[in-house]
N, C-alpha and C positions, 0 to 999 in steps of 0.2 A: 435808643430811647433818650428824647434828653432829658434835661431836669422838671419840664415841668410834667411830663411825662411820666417820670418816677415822683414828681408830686403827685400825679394822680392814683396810680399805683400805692405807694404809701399814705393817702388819704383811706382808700380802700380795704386795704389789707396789711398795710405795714410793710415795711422793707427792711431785710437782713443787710447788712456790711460789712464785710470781713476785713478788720484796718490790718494793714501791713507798713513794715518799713523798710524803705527803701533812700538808703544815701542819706538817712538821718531824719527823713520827711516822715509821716504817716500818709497814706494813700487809702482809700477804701476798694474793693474789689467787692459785686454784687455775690450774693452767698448760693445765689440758684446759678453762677459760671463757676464752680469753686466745684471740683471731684473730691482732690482731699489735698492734705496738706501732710507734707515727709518729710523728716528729717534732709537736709543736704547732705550728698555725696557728690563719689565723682565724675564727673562730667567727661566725656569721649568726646572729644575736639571731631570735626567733621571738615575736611580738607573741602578748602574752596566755598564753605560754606557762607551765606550772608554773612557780614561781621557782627551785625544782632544775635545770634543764634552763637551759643558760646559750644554749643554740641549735645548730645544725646546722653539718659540716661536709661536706663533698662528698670524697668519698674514691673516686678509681678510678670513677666515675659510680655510686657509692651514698651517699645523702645519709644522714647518721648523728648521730643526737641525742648532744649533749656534755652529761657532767653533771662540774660540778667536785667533786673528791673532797673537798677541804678545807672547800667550806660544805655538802656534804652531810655529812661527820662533826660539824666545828666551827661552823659557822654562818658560816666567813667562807672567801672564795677563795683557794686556794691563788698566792702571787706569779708572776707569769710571766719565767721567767729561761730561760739558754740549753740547759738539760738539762730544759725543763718539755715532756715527751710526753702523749700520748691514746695509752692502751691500749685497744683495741678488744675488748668482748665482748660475749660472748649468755649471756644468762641467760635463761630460760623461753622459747626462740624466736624473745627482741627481740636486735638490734644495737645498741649503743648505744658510745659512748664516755665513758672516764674521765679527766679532766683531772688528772693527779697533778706533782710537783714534782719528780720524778725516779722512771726506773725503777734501782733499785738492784742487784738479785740476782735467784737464782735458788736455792731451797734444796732439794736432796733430801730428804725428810723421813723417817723412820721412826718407828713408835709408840710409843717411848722418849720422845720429845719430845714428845710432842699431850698437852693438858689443854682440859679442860673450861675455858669461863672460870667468873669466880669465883660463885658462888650468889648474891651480894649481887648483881651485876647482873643476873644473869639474875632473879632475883624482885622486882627492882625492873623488869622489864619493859625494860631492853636487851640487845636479842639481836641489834646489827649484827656482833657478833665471834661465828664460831660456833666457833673454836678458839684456844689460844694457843697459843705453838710457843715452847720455852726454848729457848735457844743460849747456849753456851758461853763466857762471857768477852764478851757480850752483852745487850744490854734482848732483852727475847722479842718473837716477832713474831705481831702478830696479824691472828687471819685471819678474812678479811672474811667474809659473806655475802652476795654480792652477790643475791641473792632479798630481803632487808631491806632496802637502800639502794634497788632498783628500789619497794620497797613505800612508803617515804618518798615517793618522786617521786609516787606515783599521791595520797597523800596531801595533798600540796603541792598537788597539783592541786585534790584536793575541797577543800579549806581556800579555795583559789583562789576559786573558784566560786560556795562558798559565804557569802565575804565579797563579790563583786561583787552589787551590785544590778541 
């Protein structure tokens, strides 16, 4: 959906957004991709796995791929401290988890607030933010696409692959 898409949306019905942080940013994540959100734990490293995918955790007897949100944005992992959660979502059918540095809020949104982001990134070919969200008396919060950060992972993976011999 892009932004003006969840303009439309949140004209309509309002839209939930779940900020998180990640590498010191706030990010939004849509609240109807969000299962739940759990404490961090440890992570089971997964040999040869993409390098996005830091490993698995076992949750309630469903084992669930962690990706750190901070070196899938930044290139480097988010610190682990005592507010650092895995937010559980599905995006395209998969479950997967997001390793962030805090869950932060929860924002109502309506379509007064949603922009497109800026033209210079989207034509320079980044599209992990498919909306920005201004707030008041605030940095704006931007909202992820989690369809782009799962396509990074599949990426990492060919890149994977196709440097192993």
């Amino acid at each position: 959906m892009r932004a003006s898409g969840l303009a439309d949306v949140a004209r309509e019905n309002g839209v939930e957004v779940a900020c998180v942080e990640a590498r010191g940013r706030v990010y939004g994540l849509e609240v109807t991709q969000i299962r739940e959100i759990v404490r961090s734990q440890e992570v089971t490293p997964l040999p040869k796995a993409p390098a996005l995918i830091e490993g698995v955790i076992d949750l309630r007897g469903a084992v669930v791929p962690v990706i750190d949100l901070g070196r899938a944005l930044h290139g480097a992992p988010a610190p682990e401290t005592r507010s650092t959660r895995i937010v559980v979502v599905e995006v395209d059918g998969l479950v997967l988890g997001l390793r962030v540095e805090a869950a932060v809020d929860v924002l109502s949104v309506d379509a007064a607030v949603v922009d497109e982001p800026p033209a210079l990134a989207t034509h320079a070919g980044y599209d992990a933010v498919r909306a920005v969200i201004r707030r008041p008396d605030a940095a704006p919060v931007l909202l992820l696409s989690l369809e782009r950060v799962l396509e990074d992972v599949y990426r990492s993976a060919r890149a994977a692959a196709e440097a192993t011999p």
